[in-house]
KOLTIMI-336918 format. One line per 2 residues: number of its first residue (from 1); their letters; for each residue x, y, z of N, C-alpha, C. Coordinates in pm, 1 decimal. Layout:
NUM = A = X/Y/Z/X/Y/Z/X/Y/Z ~ ... $
//
This chain:
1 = XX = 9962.9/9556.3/9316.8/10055.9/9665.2/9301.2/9986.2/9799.9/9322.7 ~ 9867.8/9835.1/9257.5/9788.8/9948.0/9295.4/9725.1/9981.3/9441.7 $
3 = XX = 9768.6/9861.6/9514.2/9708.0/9861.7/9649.5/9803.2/9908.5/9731.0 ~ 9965.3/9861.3/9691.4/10072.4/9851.4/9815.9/10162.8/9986.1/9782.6 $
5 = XX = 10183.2/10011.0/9635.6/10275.2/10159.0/9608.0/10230.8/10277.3/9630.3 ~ 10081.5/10317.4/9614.0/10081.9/10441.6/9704.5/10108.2/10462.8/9835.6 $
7 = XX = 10065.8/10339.3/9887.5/10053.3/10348.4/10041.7/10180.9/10330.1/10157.4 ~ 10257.0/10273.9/10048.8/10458.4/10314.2/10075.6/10473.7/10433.1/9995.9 $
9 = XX = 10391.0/10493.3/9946.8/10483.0/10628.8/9840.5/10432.7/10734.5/9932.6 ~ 10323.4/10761.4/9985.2/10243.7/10870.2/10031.3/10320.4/10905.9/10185.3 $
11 = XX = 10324.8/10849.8/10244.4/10386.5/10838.1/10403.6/10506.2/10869.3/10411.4 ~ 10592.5/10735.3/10299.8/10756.8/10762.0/10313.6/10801.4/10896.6/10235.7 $
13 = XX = 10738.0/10970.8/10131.9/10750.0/11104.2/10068.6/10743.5/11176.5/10172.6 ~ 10607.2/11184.2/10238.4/10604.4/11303.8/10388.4/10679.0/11358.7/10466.6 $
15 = XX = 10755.0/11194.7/10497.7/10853.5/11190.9/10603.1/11016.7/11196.9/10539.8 ~ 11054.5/11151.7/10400.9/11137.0/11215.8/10376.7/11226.6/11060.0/10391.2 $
17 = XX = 11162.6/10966.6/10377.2/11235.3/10867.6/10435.9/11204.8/10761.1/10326.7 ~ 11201.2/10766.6/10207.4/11132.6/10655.5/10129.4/11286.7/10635.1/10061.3 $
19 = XX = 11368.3/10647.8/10057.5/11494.3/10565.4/9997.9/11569.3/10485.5/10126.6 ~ 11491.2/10500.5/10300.7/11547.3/10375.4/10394.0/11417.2/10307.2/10387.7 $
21 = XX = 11323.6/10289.2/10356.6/11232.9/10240.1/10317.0/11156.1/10120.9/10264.1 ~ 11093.6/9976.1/10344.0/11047.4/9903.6/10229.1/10915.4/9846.9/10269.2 $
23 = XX = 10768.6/9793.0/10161.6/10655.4/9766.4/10205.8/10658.0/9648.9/10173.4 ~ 10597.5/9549.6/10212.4/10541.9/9438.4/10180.2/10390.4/9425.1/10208.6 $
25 = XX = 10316.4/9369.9/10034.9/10230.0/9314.9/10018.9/10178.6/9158.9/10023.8 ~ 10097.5/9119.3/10068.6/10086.8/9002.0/10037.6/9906.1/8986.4/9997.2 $
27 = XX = 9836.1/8920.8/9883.6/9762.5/8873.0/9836.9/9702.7/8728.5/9871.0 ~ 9587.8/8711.8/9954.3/9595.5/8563.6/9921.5/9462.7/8536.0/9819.4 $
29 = XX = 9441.5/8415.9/9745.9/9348.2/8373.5/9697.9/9230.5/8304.5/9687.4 ~ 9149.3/8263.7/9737.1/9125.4/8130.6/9743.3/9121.9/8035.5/9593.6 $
31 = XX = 9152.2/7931.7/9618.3/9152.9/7812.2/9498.5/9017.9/7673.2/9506.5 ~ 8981.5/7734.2/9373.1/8840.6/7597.8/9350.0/8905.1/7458.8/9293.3 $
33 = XX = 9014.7/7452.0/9289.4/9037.6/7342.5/9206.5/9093.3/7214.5/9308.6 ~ 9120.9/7264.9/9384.7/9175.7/7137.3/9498.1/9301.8/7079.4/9506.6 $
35 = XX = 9400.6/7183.4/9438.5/9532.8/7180.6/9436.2/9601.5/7200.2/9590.4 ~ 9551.3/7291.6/9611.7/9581.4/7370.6/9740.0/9504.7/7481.9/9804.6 $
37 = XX = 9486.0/7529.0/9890.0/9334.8/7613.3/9916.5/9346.4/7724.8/9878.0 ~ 9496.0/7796.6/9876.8/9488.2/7978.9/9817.2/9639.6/7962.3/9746.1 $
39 = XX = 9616.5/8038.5/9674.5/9760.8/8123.5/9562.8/9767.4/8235.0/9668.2 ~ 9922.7/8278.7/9655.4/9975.4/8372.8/9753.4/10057.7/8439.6/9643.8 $
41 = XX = 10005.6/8594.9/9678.5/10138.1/8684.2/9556.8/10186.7/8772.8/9658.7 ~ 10286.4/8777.8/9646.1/10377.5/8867.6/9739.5/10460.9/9008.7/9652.1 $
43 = XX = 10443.1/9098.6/9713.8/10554.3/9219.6/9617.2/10588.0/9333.5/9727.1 ~ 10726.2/9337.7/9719.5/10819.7/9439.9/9757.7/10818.2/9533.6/9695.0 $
45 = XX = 10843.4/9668.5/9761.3/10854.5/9779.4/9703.8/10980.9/9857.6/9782.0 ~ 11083.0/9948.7/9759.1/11167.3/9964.3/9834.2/11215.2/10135.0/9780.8 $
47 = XX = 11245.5/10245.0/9845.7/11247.6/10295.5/9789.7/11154.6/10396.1/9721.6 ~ 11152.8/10511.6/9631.8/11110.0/10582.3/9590.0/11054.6/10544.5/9482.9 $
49 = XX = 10897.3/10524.3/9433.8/10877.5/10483.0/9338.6/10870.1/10495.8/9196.2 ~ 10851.8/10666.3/9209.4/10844.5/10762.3/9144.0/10690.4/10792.0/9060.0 $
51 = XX = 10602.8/10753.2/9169.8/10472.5/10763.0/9110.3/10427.4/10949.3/9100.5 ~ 10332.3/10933.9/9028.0/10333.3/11112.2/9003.9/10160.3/11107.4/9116.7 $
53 = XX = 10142.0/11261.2/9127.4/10062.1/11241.3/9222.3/9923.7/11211.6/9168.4 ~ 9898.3/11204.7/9054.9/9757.7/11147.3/8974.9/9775.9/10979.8/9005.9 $
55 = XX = 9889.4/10935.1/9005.2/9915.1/10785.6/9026.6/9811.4/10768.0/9180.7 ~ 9885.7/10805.4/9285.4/9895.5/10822.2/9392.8/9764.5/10843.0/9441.9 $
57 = XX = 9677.2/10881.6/9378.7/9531.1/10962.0/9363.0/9424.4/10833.0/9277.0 ~ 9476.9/10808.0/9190.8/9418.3/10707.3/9099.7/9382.0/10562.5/9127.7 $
59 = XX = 9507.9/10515.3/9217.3/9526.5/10423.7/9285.0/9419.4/10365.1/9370.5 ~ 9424.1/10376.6/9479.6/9274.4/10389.9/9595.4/9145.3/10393.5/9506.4 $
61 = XX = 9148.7/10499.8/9442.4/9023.1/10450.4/9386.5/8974.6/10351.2/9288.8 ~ 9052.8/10191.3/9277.2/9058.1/10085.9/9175.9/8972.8/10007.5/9333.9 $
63 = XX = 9075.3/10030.7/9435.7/9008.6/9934.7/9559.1/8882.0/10017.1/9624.1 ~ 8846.1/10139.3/9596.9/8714.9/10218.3/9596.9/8594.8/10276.6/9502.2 $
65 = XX = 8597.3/10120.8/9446.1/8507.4/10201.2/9305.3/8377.6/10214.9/9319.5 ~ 8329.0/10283.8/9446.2/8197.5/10314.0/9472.4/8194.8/10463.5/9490.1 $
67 = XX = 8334.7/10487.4/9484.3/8379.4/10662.7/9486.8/8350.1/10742.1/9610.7 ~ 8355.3/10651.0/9720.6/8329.4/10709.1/9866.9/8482.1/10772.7/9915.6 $
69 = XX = 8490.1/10824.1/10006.6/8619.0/10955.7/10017.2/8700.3/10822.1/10104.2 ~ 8806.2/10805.2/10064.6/8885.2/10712.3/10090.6/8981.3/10773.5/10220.0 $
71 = XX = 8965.9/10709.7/10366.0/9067.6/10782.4/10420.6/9213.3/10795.1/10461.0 ~ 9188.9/10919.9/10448.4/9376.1/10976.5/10465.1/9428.5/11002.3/10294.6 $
73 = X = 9360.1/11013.7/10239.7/9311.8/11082.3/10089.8/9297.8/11199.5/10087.0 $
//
């Protein structure tokens, strides 16, 4: 979720277009147990999310925690 809502919030805000709007994420996993080889999580986002811009800011840097300038940040 911290990966896929800024990155539909930041663009579709710009453009003015985030209520025709929708992102899809998908996650895969890999699996040690030998059930099946990966877990798959999927999440929609549609719409305005209403993240504030510390969200938006905060975000990126969970998938950048070496604190290098993330681009288009």
């Amino acid at each position: 979720m911290s990966y896929v809502l800024p990155r539909h919030d930041e663009p579709h805000q710009q453009t003015g277009l985030a209520d025709r709007t929708a992102t899809l994420g998908a996650l895969l996993t890999p699996r040690t147990d030998g059930t099946r080889p990966w877990d798959t999580t999927l999440l929609r986002t549609q719409g305005d999310n209403r993240l504030t811009p510390e969200e938006v800011k905060r975000c990126p840097a969970l998938w950048n925690p070496q604190g290098a300038e993330v681009p288009g940040t």
